[in-house]
N, C-alpha and C positions, 0 to 999 in steps of 0.2 A: 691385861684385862681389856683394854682398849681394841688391842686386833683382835681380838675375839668378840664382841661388839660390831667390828665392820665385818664380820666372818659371814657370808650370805649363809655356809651351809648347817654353820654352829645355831646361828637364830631360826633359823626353818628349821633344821632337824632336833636340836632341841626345844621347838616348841611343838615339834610333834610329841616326842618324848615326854614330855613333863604333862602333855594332857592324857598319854598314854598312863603314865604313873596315876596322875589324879582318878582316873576311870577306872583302874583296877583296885585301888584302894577304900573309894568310895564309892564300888559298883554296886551294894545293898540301897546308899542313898538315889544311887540317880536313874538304875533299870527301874523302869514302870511296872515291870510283874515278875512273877518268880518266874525264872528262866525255866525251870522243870516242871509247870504248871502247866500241864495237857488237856486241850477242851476239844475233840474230834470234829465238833457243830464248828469250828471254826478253822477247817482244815486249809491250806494253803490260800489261806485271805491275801490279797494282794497289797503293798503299800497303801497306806490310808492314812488320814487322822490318827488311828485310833491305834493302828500299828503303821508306825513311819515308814519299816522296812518290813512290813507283812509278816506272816506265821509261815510255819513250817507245814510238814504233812501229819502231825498230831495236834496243831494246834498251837505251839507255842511262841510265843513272841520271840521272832529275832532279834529287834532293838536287843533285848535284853539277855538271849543268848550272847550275842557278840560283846554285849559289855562285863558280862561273867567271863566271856573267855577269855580276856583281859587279863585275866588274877592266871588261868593258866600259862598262855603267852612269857609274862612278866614273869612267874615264879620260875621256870626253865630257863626262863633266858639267863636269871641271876645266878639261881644254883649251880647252873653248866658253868658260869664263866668262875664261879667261887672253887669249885671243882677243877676246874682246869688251870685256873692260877696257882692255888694248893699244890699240885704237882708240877706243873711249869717253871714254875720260878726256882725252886729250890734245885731242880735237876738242870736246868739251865745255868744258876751259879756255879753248881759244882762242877760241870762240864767246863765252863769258857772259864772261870778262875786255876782250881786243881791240874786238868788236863791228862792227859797219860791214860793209862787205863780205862779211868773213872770216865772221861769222854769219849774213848772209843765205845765204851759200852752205851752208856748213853746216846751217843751220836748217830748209832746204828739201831738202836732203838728207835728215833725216832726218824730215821729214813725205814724201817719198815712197816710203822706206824705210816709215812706219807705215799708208801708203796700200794697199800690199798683205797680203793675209791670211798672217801668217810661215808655218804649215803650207804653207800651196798655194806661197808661195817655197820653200821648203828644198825641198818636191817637185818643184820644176821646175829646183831647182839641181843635184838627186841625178838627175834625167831625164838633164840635161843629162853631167855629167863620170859618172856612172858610177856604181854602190854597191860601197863602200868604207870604211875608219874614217875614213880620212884626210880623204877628200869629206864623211862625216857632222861631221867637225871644221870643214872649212871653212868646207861648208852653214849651221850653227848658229850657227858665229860671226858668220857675215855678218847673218843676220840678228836676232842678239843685241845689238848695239851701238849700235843708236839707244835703247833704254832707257835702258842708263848714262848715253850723250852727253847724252838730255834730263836727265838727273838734275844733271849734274854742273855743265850750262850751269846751271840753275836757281837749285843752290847758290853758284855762282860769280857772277850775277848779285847775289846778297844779300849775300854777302859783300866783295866788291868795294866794296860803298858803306860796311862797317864803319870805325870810326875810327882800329884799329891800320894796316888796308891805308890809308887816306889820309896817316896818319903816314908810313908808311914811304916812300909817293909822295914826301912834303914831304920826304924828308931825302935824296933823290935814289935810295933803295936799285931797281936794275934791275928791271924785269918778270918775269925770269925768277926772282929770288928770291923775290918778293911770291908768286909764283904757288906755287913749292915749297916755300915753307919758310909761308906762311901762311894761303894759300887750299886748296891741296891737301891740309894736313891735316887740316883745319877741315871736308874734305866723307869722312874715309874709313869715317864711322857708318855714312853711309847708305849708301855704297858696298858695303861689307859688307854692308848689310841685302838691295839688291839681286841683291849675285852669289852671297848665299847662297840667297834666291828662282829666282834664273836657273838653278841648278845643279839644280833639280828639274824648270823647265821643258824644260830641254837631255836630261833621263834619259825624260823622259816623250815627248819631240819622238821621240828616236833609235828607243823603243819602236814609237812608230809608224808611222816610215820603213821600220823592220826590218818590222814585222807587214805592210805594203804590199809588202816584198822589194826594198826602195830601199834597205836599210842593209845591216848586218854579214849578211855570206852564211855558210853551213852550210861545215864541220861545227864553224866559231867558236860558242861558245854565247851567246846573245842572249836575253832575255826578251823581247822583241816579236817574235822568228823561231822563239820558241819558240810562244808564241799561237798563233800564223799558222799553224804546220804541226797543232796541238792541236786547232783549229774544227774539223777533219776529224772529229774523234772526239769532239766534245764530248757525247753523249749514251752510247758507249759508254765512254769512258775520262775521266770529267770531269776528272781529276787531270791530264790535258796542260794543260789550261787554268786549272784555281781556283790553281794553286801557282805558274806564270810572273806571274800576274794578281795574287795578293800580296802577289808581292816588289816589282811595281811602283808596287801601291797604298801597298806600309808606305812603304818607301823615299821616293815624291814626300811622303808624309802629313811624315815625319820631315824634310826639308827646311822643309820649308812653314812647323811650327811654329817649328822651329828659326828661320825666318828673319822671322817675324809675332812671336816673339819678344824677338829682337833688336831688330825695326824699334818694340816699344812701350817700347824702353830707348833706343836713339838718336837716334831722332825718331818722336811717334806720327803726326806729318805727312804721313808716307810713306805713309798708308797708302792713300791716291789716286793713288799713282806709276802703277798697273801697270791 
């Protein structure tokens, strides 16, 4: 607990984090106007008092789009990584413990899973069923899951040869305990360090499915749909664009350390995972 305290990147990125959480959770309390609340007489008003980060080109307050898109951001980020843990982990055990078959198939799964570029998959998954949250969770998840799985094979592979799992072999205890009760917990450092990494790559992916108009559609508030419709005016109203563009610079920045920090407390190893 202590190095993690003197950790520069754990205390800056998770105290981007944790105000990131607080804002999406209590975005009803602290947005000053309903984000979907259109007034045309106040079209592209520029930072003021009265709007911090100005209106859009219907009117509506950014402040408080960007603090609604919050709740988008955050719900994708956790579901992709609940998603992609769900299938990671499990096919990861069963790879780097079993072996033989079970990992050639898997293994080759997810090298043809890392054989395509994940942006241009999730675009052609979002092509395919349609833009949506639902689809943006599916999309991300699918193809979030071969990171963990290679993680997980890896760690299960080294640990499997340790001497408490060979004990436990010799004393006849089942596969399925050796796996939960002593391999799986021996891998949840790094796992953490990943899905807290993945959770900024899934807020930055959706940004820019939205900004392409394959994710969350209008009048949902999105910070990549917020972009997207801002490049229109980027020279006369820059504020469509520098204020959606921060939230999603601070926010991946605050993951990122958050999770570079973790990963030089629970293994500095990882740092070649990704």
């Amino acid at each position: 607990m202590k190095k993690a305290f003197k950790n520069k990147g754990i205390l800056v990125g998770g105290g981007i984090v944790v105000s990131f959480i607080i804002l999406a959770i209590f975005a009803p309390l602290i947005a000053p106007y309903n984000p979907k609340d259109a007034d045309l007489m106040r079209s592209l008003e520029p930072p003021q008092l009265k709007y911090p980060f100005g209106t859009d080109v219907q009117g509506r307050d950014i402040l408080s789009r960007i603090i609604f898109g919050s709740r988008v951001s955050l719900s994708v980020g956790l579901v992709v990584q609940a998603i992609s843990l769900s299938i990671g982990i499990p096919l990861g055990l069963i790879s780097g413990f079993y072996g033989g078959i079970a990992d050639d198939i898997i293994t080759s799964l997810i090298n043809i899973m890392f054989s395509f570029p994940s942006l241009l998959f999730a675009i052609a998954i979002m092509a395919v069923l349609g833009p949506s949250i639902y689809n943006i969770y599916l999309a991300l998840g699918i193809i979030s899951w071969p990171t963990v799985a290679r993680l997980v094979r890896g760690e299960t592979l080294s640990l499997k040869e340790r001497d408490f799992v060979e004990a436990s072999k010799a004393l006849g205890v089942h596969n399925f305990s050796i796996i939960f009760k002593h391999i799986l917990p021996n891998c949840l450092g790094p796992i953490i360090v990943v899905a807290t990494l993945g959770i900024a790559d899934a807020i930055l992916t959706e940004a820019t499915l939205s900004f392409l108009g394959l994710g969350i559609q209008p009048p949902t508030p999105s910070w990549g749909s917020m972009l997207s419709r801002g490049r229109e005016y980027i020279w006369s109203a820059p504020h469509l664009v520098i204020f959606p563009g921060l939230a999603i610079l601070i926010t991946v920045l605050g993951f990122n350390l958050l999770g570079d920090g973790l990963r030089d407390i629970f293994d500095p190893k990882l740092k070649n995972i990704k």
